[in-house]
C-alpha positions in Angstrom: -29.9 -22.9 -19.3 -26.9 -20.7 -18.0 -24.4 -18.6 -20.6 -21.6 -21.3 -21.3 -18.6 -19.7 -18.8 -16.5 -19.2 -22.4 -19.3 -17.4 -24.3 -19.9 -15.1 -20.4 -15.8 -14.2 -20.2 -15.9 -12.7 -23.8 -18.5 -10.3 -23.3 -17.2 -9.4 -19.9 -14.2 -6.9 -19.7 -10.9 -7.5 -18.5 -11.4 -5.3 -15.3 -14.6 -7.5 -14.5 -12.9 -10.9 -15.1 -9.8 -9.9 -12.6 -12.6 -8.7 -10.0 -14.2 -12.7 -10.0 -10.0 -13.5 -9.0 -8.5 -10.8 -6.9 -9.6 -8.1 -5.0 -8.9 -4.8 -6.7 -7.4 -1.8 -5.0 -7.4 1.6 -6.4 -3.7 3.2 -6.4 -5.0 6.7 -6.1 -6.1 10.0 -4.1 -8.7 10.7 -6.9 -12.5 10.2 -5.8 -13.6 10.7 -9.1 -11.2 7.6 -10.2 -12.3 5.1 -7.3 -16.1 6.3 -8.3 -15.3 5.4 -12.1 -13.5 1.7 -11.5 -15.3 1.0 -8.2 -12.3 -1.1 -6.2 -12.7 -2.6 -3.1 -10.2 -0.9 -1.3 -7.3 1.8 -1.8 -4.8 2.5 -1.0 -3.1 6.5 0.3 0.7 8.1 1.0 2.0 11.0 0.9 3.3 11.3 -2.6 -1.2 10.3 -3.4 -1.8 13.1 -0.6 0.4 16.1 -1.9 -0.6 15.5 -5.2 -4.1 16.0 -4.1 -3.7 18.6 -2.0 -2.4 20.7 -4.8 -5.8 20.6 -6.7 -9.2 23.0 -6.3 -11.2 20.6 -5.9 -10.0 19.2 -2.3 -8.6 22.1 -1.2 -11.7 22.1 1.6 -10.0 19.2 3.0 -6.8 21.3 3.2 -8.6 24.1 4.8 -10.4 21.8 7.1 -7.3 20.2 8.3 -5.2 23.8 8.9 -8.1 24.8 11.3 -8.2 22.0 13.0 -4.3 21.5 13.1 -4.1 25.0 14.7 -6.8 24.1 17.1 -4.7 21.3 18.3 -1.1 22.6 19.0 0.6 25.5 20.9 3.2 25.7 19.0 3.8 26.1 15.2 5.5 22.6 14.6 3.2 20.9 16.9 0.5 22.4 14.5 1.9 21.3 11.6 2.2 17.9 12.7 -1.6 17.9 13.8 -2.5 19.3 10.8 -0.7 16.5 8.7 -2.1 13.6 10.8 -5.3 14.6 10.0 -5.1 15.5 6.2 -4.2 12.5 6.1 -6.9 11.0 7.9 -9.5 13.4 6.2 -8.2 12.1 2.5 -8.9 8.3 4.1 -12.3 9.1 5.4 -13.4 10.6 1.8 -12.2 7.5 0.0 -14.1 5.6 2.6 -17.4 7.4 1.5 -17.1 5.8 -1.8 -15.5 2.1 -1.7 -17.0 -0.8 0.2 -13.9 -1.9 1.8 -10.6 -0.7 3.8 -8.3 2.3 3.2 -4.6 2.2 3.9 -2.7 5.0 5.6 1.0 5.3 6.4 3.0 5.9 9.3 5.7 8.9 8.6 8.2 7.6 6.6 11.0 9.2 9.1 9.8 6.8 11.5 10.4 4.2 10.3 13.8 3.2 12.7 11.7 4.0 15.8 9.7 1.2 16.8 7.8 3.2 19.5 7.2 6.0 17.6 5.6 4.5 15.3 3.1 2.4 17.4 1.9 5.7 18.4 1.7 7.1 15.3 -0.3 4.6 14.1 -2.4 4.6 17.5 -3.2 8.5 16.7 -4.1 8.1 13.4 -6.6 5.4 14.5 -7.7 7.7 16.9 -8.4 10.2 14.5 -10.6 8.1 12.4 -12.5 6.9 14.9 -12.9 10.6 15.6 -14.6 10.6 12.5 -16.7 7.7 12.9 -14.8 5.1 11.4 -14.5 1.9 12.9 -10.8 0.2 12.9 -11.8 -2.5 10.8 -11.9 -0.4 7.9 -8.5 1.2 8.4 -5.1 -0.4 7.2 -1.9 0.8 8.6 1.6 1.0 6.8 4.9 0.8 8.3 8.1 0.2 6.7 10.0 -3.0 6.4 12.9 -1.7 8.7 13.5 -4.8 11.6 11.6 -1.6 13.6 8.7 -1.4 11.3 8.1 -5.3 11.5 8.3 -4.8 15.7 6.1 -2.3 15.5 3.6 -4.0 13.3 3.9 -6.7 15.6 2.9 -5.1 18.7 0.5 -2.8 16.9 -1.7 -5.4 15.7 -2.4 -6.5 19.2 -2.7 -2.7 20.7 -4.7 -1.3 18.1 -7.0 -3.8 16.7 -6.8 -7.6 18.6 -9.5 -9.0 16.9 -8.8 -7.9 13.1 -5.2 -9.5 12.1 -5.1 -8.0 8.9 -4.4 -4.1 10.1 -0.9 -3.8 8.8 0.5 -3.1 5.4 4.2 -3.2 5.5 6.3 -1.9 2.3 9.8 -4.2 1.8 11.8 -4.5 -1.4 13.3 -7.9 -1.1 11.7 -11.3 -1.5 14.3 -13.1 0.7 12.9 -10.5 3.6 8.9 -12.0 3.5 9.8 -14.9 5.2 10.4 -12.9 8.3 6.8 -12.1 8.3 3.7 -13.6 9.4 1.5 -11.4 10.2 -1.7 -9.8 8.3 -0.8 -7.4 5.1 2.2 -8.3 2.7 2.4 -5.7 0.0 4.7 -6.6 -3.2 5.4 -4.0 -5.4 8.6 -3.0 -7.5 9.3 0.2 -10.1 12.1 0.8 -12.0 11.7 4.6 -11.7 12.7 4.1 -7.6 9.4 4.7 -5.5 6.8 2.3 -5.6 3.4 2.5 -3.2 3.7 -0.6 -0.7 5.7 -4.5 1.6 7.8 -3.0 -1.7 9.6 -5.4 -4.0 10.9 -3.7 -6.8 12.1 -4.8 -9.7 16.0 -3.7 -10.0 17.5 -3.8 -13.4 19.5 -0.9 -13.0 22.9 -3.5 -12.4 21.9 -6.2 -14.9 22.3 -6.8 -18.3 18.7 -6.8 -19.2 16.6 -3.8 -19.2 13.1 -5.1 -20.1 11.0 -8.5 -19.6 8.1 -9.9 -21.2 5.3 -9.7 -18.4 6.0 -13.9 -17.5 9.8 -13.6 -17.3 9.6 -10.1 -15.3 11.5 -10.8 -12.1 8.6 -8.9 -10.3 6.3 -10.7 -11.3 8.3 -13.5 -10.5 9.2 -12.9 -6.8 5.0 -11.8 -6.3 4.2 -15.6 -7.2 7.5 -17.0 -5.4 5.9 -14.8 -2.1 2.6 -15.7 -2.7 2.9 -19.0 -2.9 5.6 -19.6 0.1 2.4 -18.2 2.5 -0.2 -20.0 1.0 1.8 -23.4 1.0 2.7 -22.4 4.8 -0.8 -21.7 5.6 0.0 -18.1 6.6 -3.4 -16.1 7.4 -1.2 -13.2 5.1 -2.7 -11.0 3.0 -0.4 -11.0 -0.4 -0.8 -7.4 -2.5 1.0 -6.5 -5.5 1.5 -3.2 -6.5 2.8 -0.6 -9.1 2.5 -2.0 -12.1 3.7 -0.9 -15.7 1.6 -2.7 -17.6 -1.6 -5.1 -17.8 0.4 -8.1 -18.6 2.0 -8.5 -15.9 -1.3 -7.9 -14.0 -3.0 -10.4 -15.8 0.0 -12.6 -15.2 -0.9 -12.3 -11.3 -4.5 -12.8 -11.4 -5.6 -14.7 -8.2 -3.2 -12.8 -6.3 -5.6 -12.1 -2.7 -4.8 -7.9 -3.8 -3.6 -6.3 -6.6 -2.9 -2.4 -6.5 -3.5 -0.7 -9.9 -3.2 2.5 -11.1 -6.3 4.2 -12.9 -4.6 4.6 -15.9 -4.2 0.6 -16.2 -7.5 0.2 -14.5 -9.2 2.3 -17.8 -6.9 -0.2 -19.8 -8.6 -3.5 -18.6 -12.1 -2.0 -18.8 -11.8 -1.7 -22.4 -10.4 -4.6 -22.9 -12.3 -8.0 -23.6 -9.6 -10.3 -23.5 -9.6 -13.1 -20.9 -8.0 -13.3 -17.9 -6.9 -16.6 -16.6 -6.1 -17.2 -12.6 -2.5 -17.4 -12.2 -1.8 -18.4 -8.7 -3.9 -20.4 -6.0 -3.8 -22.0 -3.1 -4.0 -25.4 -4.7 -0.8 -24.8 -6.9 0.7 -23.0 -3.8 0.7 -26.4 -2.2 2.6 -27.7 -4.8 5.5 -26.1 -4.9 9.0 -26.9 -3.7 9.3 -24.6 -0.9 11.6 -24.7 2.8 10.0 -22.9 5.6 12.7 -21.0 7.3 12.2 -18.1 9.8 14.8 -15.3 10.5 15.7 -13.5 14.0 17.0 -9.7 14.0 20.9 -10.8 12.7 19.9 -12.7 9.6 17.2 -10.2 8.2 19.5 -7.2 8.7 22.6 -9.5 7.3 20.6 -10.5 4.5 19.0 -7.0 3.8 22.8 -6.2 3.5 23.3 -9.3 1.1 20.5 -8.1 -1.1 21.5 -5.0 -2.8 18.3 -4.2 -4.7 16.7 -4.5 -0.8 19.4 -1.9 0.7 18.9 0.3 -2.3 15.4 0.7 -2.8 14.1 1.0 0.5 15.7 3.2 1.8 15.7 5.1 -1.2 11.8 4.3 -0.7 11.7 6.1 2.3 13.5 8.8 1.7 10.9 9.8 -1.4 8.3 9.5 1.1 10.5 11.6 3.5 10.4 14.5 0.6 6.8 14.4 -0.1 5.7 14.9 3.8 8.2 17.6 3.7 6.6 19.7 0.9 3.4 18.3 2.5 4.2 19.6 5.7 5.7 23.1 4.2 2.1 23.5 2.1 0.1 23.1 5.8 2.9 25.5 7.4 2.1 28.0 5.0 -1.6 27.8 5.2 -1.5 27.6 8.8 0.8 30.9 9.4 -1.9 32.6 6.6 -4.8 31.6 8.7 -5.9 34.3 11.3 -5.4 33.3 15.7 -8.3 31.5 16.4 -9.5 32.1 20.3 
């Protein structure tokens, strides 16, 4: 006779439980992190990268990317940029040696107005990886939620990978903006301290009266399971992922969500814990609920991007954190580049 479900969920951990609902990805450029917690996919950026690249014990990534940056450009800021593309790409390929699944990598944040350049972006990173013997399929790329970014996802999905839809991870911060999108990846995240990892939707307190929320009343929270369940009523083939979380409740709270981001630090938290996790959202209660299906053209998202002041505020104040991480990113690689001797 088989272990009563009840009696199974108590000796299983938290962590475990959440696996059997939602697909796990690890919110870090540790190895030794993804190794412990085993997630299916994870997740890079460049504030993941730089911290990284600042430690021992991957500084032969670094090295490996400098040569082969100054192999690939004739002049110094051509180098740079070569040499950033592919630490980038190098970091994705390592964290594809341990998990089963699909890494994300994102296009330069300072691209994120340029529809164009970002396609190619995202067409040379590809490039690189399959350089290195990875197939597309395993590869997610993440653009901004700018009207460019959603373009550019657009197109991109048909250029760079026609028969896998879900290649796109976009980062927005307002829920009002997701029902501009269709498409493959939705990211949902929010933070209080400004940058979050991915489609962003932060939670914005800074202009209310109330500075804290119990996990079920947290407006992030809130707006994941408002997202989550316009797509899944709508049939949408999207790919719903919340991110940057401060605690485990309000993880728990989104349990059945089809990703949820987490940090290692929360990830050791729901190992050690043995209390149950119950499935929060589905398709089935999805279908339920009292939505409208609207769609908006390039006017009403940027007029309602406007409208939405937690939206204006926190992604571009999104991108320009990103902006100052490739920078130092960019300045560590100059350095080592200038340092290393002419290659012939």
């Amino acid at each position: 006779m088989s272990e009563p479900q009840s009696k199974k969920t108590k000796t299983m951990s938290s962590l475990s439980q959440l696996k059997d609902l939602t697909t796990i990805v690890a919110d870090t450029g540790d190895f030794q992190a993804m190794e412990q917690f085993k997630p299916t996919d994870a997740t890079t950026n460049p504030s993941l990268i730089l911290a990284a690249a600042n430690q021992k014990k991957y500084a032969h990534l670094i090295e490996k990317a400098v040569v082969c940056g100054k192999k690939s450009g004739s002049t110094l800021a051509e180098q740079v940029e070569a040499a950033l593309d592919i630490t980038c790409v190098l970091f994705g390929k390592e964290i594809l040696n341990i998990i089963p699944g699909r890494v994300s990598t994102e296009v330069d944040a300072r691209l994120s107005f340029n529809k164009e350049a970002s396609i190619e972006k995202a067409k040379r990173l590809i490039a690189l990886y399959e350089g290195l013997g990875v197939s597309k399929e395993r590869i997610l790329i993440k653009l901004a939620s700018t009207w460019e970014g959603i373009q550019a996802a657009k197109i991109g999905e048909k250029i760079w990978n026609p028969l896998q839809s879900d290649t796109v991870v976009l980062f927005c911060p307002s829920r009002c903006l997701c029902r501009c999108w269709s498409y493959s990846y939705f990211a949902v995240c929010w933070s209080n301290l400004g940058l979050s990892k991915k489609i962003k939707l932060f939670r914005y307190v800074a202009n209310t009266d109330k500075k804290s929320y119990e996990a079920k009343e947290d407006p992030g929270v809130a707006s994941v399971k408002q997202i989550y369940n316009y797509y899944k009523k709508f049939d949408y083939k999207t790919v719903v992922m919340g991110a940057s979380f401060r605690n485990v409740g309000e993880i728990k709270e989104l349990a059945g969500c089809d990703f949820l981001t987490i940090s290692p630090k929360l990830l050791e938290e729901l190992e050690k814990s043995n209390e149950a996790v119950h499935k929060g959202l589905s398709v089935e209660l999805a279908k339920k609920c009292d939505l409208e299906k609207i769609s908006l053209n390039e006017a009403e998202f940027r007029w309602l991007l406007n409208e939405d002041q937690m939206a204006t505020d926190k992604l571009s104040e999104g991108i320009r954190k990103f902006t100052v991480d490739v920078r130092k990113l960019e300045k560590l690689l100059q350095e080592k580049i200038l340092s290393v001797k002419q290659i012939d």
